[in-house]
N, C-alpha and C positions, 0 to 999 in steps of 0.2 A: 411447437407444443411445449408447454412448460412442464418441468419435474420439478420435483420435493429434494431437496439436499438436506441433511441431518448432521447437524454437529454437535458435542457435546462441552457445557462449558459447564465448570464449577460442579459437575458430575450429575448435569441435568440435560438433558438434549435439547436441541431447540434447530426447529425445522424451517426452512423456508421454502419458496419458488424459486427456480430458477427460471427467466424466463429465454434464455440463450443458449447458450453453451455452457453443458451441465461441467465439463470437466474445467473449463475456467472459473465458473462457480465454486466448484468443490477446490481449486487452488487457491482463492481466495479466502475465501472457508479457512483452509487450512493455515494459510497464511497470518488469520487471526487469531485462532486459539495457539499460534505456536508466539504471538507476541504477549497474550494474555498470561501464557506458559513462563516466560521470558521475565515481565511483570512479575510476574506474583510470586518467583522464584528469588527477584531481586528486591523485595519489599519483605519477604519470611525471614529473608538474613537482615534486616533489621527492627522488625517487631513480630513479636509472635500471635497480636491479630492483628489481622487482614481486611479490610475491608472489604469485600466485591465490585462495591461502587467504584470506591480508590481504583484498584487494580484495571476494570473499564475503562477507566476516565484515563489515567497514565497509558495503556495500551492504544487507545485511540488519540492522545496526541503526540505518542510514537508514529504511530501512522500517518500522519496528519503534517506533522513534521518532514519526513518524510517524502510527502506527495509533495509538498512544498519545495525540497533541494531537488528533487525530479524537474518539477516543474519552470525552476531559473536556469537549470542543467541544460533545458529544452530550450528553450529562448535563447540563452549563450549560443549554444549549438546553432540552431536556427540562423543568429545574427554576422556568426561565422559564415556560414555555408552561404549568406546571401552578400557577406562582402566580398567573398570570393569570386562569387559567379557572376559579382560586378565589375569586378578587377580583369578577372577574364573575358565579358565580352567587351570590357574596353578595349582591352590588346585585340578582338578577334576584328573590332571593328576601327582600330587603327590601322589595318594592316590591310 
């Protein structure tokens, strides 16, 4: 069953569906206004306007950035654990 999750961005709210798991939803959520928070906290200290757009646009390819060192993290990881398990059942099946 899908819920409605409510965030507030730029002191406007803005709703969505969640179609899953509403509290991974809302951690998400949250995880995005706290980068937009983050953004726009480090763009005030050096001009005093702001653009909205700007502030999106820089927070989503924080994010973006991001899912990408995740993502080679993942495959290293992966490339590890499968030379391994190659190196082992060689030994498992020399013996």
């Amino acid at each position: 069953m899908d819920q409605l999750v409510t965030i507030e961005l730029f002191g406007r709210p803005f709703t969505f569906r969640a179609e899953e798991d509403v509290s991974t939803a809302k951690e998400v959520a949250d995880f995005l206004v706290q980068e937009i928070s983050r953004v726009e906290s480090q763009l005030s200290n050096k001009s005093s306007t702001i653009n909205k757009q700007a502030i999106l646009i820089m927070a989503a390819l924080n994010i973006a950035n991001e899912y990408f060192k995740c993502q080679q993290k993942h495959k290293d990881l992966l490339e590890i654990v499968s030379d391994r398990t190659s190196g082992l059942l060689s030994e498992l099946n020399a013996n």
